[in-house]
KOLKOL-325164 format. One record per residue (C-alpha): residue number from 1; residue in three letters; x, y, z. Coordinates in steps of 0.05 Angstrom, whole numbers, plus 5000, padded with zeros to 4 digits. Example, Ala and Ser with C-alpha at 12.3 -4.5 7.8 and 13.67 -1.06 7.14 Angstrom:
   filum   vexke     c1     c2     c3
       1     ala   5246   4910   5156
       2     ser   5273   4979   5143
***
This chain:
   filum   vexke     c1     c2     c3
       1     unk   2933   6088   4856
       2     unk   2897   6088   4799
       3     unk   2827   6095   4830
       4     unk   2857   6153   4869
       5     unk   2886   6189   4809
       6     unk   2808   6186   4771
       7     unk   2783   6225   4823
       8     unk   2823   6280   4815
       9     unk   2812   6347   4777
      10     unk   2847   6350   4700
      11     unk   2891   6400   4728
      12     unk   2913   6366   4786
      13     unk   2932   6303   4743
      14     unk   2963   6341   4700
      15     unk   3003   6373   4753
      16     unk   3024   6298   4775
      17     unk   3045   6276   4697
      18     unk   3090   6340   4702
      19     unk   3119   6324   4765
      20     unk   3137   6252   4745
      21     unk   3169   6282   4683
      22     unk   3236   6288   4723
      23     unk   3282   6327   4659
      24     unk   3221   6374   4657
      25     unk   3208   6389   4725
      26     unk   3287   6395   4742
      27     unk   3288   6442   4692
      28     unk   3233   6482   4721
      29     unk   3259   6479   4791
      30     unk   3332   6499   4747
      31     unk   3300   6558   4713
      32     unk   3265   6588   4778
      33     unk   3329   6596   4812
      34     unk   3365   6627   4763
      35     unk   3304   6681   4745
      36     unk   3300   6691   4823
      37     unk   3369   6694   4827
      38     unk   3369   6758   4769
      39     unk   3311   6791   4795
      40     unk   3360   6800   4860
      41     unk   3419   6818   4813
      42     unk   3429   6879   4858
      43     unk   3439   6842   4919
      44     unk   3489   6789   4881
      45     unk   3525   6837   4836
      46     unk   3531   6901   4854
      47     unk   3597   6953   4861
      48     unk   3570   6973   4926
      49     unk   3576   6934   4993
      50     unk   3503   6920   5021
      51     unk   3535   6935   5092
      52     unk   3586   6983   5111
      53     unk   3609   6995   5193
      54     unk   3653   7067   5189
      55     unk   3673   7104   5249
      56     unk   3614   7081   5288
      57     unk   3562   7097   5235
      58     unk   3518   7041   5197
      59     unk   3512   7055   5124
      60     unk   3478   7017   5067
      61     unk   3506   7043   5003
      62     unk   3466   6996   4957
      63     unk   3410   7044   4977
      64     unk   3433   7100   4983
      65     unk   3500   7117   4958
      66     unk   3541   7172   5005
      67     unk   3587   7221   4977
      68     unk   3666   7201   4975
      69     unk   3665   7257   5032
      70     unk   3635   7209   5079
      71     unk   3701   7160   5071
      72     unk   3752   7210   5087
      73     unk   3748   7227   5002
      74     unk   3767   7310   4973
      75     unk   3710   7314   4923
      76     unk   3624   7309   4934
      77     unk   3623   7259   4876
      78     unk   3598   7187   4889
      79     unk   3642   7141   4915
      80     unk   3685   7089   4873
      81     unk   3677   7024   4919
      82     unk   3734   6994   4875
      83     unk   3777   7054   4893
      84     unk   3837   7025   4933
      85     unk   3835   7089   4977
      86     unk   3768   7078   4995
      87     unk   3785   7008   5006
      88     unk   3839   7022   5059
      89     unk   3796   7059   5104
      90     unk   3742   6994   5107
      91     unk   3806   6958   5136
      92     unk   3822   7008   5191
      93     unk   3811   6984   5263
      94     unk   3732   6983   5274
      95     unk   3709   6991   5200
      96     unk   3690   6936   5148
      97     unk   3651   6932   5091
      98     unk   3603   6872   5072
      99     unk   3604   6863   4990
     100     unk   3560   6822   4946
     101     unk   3588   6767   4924
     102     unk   3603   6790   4854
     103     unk   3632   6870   4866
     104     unk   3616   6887   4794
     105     unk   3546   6926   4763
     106     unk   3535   6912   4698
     107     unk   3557   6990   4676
     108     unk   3615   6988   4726
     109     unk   3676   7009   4700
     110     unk   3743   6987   4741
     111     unk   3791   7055   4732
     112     unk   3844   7010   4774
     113     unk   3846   6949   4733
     114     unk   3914   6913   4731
     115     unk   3892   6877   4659
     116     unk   3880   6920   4588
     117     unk   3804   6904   4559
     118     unk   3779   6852   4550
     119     unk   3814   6826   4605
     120     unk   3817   6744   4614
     121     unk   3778   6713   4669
     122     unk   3816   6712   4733
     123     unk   3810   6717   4808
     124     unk   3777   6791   4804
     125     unk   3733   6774   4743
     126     unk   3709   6703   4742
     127     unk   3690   6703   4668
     128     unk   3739   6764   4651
     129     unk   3713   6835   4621
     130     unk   3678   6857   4556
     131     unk   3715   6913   4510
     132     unk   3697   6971   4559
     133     unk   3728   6935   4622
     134     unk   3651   6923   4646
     135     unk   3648   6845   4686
     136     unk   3627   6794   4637
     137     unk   3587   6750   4694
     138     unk   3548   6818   4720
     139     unk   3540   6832   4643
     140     unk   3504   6755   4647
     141     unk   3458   6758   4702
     142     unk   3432   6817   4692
     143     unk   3426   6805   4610
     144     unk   3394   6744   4634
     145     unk   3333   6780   4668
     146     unk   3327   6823   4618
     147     unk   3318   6764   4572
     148     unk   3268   6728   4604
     149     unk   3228   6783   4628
     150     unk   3221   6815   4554
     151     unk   3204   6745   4529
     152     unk   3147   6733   4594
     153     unk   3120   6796   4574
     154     unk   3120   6787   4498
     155     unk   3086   6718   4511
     156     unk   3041   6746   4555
     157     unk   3024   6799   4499
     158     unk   3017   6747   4447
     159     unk   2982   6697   4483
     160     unk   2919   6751   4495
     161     unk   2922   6771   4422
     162     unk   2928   6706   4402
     163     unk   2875   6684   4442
     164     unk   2828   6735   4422
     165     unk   2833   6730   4347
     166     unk   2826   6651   4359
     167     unk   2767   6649   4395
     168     unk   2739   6708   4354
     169     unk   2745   6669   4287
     170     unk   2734   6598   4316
     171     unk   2669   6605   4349
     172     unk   2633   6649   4302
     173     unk   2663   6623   4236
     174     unk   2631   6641   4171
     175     unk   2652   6718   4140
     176     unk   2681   6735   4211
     177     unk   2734   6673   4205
     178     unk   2749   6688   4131
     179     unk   2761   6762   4146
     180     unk   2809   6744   4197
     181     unk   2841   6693   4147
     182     unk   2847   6746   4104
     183     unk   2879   6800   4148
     184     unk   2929   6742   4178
     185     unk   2948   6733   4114
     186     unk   2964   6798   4095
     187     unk   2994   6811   4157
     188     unk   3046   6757   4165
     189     unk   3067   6774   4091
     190     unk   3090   6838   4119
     191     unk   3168   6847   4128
     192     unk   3181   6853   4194
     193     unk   3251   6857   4195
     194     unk   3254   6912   4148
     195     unk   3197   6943   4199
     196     unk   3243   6952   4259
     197     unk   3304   6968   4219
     198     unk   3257   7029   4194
     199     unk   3222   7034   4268
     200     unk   3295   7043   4292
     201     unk   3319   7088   4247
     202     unk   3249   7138   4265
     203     unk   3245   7131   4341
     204     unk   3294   7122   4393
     205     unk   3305   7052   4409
     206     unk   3269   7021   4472
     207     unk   3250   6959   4506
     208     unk   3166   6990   4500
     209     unk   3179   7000   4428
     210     unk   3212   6933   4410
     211     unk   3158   6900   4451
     212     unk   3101   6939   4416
     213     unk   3136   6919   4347
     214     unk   3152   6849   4359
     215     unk   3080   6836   4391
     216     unk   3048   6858   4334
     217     unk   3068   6796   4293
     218     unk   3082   6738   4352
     219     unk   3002   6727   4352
     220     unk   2985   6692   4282
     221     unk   3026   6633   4308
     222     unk   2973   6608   4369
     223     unk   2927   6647   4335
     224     unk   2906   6581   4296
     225     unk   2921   6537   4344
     226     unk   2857   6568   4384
     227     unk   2821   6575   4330
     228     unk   2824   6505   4310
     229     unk   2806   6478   4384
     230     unk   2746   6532   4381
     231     unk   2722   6498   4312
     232     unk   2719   6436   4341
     233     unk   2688   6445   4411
     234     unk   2638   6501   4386
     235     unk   2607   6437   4355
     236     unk   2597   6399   4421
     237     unk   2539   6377   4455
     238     unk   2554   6422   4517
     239     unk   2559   6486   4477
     240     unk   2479   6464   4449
     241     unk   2468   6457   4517
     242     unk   2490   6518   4539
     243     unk   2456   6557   4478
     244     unk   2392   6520   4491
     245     unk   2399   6556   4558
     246     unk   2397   6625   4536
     247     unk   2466   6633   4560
     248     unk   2495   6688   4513
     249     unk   2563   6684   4464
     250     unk   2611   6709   4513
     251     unk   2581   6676   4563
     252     unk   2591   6608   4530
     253     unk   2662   6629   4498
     254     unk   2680   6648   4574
     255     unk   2663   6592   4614
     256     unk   2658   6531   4567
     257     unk   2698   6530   4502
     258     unk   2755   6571   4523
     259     unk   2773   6529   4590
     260     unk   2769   6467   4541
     261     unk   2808   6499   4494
     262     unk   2871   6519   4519
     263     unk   2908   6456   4516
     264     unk   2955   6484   4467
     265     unk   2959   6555   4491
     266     unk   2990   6531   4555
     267     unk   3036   6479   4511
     268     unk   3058   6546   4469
     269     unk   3078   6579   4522
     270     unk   3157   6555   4540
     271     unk   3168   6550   4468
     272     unk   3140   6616   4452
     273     unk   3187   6647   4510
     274     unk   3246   6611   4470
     275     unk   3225   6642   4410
     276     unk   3219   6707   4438
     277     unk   3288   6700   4477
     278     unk   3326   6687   4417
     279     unk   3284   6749   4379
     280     unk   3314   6789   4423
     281     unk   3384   6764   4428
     282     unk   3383   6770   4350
     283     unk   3358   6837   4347
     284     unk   3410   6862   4400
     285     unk   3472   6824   4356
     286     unk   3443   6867   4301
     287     unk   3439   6922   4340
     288     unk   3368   6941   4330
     289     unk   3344   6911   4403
     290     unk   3356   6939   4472
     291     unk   3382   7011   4482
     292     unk   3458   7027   4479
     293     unk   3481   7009   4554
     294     unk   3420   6959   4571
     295     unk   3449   6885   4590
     296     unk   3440   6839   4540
     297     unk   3458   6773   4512
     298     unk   3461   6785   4442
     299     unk   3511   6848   4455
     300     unk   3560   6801   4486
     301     unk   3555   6755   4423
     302     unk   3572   6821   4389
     303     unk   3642   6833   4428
     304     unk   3650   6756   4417
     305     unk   3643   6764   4351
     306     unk   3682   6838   4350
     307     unk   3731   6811   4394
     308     unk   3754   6743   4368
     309     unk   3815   6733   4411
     310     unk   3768   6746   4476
     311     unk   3744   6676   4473
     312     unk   3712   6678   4546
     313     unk   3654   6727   4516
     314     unk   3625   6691   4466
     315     unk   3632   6629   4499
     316     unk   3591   6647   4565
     317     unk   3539   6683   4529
     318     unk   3529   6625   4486
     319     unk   3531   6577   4547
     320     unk   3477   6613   4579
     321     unk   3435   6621   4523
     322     unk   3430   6545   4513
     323     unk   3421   6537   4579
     324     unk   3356   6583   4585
     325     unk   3343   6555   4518
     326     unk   3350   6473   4539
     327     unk   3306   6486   4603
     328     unk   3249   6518   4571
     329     unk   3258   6463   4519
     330     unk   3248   6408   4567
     331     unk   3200   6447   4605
     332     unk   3151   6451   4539
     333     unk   3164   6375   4527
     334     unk   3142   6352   4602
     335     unk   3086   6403   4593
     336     unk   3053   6375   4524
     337     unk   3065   6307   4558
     338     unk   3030   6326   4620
     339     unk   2966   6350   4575
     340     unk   2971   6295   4534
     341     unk   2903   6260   4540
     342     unk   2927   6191   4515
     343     unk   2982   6194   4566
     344     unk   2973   6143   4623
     345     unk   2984   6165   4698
     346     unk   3040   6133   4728
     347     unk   3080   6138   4659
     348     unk   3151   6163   4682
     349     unk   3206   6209   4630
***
């Protein structure tokens, strides 16, 4: 085995320590499901069926949603799927209606609720409703995606930057390193809360802007991480080499030092999304994040906190956001394991 194992590629061993790592690579198999499972949020919670069979006609309101005309309804207005009315005529003789398994959006509101808001989880609304009779599990999922796709795409944002900057001050050292030490310090001494609370006030609040502001300060961080693997491989015998060959800066920075340098980029990376996750969740308690409307976690942790008697909000919001927070944990743990050059194959977690 382990003859077998030395003839493999660093990034196919690596792929093998990960695997072994069984807490990290359940968690990874854990986390895919549930992203795939929000980026279909429409086809699990939705307030319109995917199917509906009515008077001989095939409709699919999910994509395009018929006028209440078209179910026997008085008005040209959309149609209520939670109206009882409209409900009736799915169960005549030849008609039915095929719903996802959760009947809620996250902006539905239930006019024909039997409970006042927030109303206690029960058979119709598994985890109960928020203050505005809006489903607390369709308020989840799709909070959920929001979450992690704002935190992929701030990491993805701060990764390049960081990356840049790094290799930037790291390869060419000397003035062009100290300038950068300079501005970084500057720059992180800026207040950056009291920046959005005054971006906010200015603009109208949006994911792009909240993104922009956020990714102008989540750099510094693997910034000198980089910087301090491009210090140390710029000195390297294979980097001489590759000068001796004419080969020119980005050339060299491009296919030699940065491949062997980004050991602890790809280690940043779950802990970064964390970071980013619970940015956002803070920002949105706040109320400086998302829009007004948008799903999001730290809203719900808002009406917890608004709410105090409606236990069920607070609590599932903060269940979930351990949960997304535990899994990229352990993901980031069985990933610096997997990289870790001292680590012998075969090792188990």
């Amino acid at each position: 085995m382990r003859a077998y194992t030395a003839s493999l590629s660093p990034g196919r061993r690596a792929w093998l320590r990960f695997r072994q790592h069984r807490l990290g690579f359940g968690s990874l198999l854990i986390f895919l499901v549930l992203f795939v499972l929000s980026l279909g949020a429409e086809l699990v919670s939705n307030d319109k069926p995917l199917l509906v069979r009515y008077n001989g006609q095939w409709l699919s309101p999910i994509v395009s949603n018929p006028p209440e005309t078209a179910f026997g309804g008085d008005f040209q207005t959309p149609t209520d799927f939670l109206d009882p009315f409209i409900q009736q005529q799915f169960q005549q003789p030849g008609n039915w209606a095929l719903y996802p398994v959760n009947p809620y959006h996250h902006s539905t509101l239930n006019y024909f609720a039997k409970e006042p808001n927030p109303a206690a989880p029960s058979r119709d609304n598994w985890l109960g409703t928020d203050d505005r009779g809006r489903d607390v599990v369709a308020r989840l999922l799709y909070g959920f995606r929001v979450s992690v796709l704002f935190a992929l795409a701030l990491t993805l944002t701060g990764t390049l930057l960081g990356v840049l900057t790094g290799a930037l001050q790291g390869f060419f050292g000397g003035k062009t390193d100290l300038a950068f030490q300079r501005f970084i310090e500057i720059w992180s001494a800026m207040p950056e809360l009291y920046l959005l609370i005054i971006f906010s006030a200015v603009f109208d609040p949006s994911v792009s802007l909240l993104l922009i502001l956020l990714s102008l300060f989540g750099w510094m961080g693997l910034s000198d991480y980089v910087r301090a693997e491009f210090l140390r491989n710029r000195q390297l015998d294979y980097v001489r080499a590759a000068r001796a060959l004419g080969l020119s800066n980005a050339a060299i920075i491009w296919r030699h030092v940065l491949p062997n340098s980004l050991t602890p980029v790809v280690t940043f990376l779950p802990f970064r999304m964390s970071a980013a996750i619970l940015a956002l969740t803070s920002l949105d308690f706040l109320g400086l994040g998302v829009p007004p409307g948008t799903p999001s976690l730290g809203e719900l942790l808002a009406q917890g906190k608004n709410n105090i008697d409606a236990w069920w909000i607070s609590l599932s919001t903060f269940a979930v956001l351990v949960l997304t927070l535990l899994l990229l944990t352990f993901m980031g743990d069985a990933l610096r394991d997997a990289l870790d050059p001292r680590r012998i194959d075969g090792e188990g977690a």
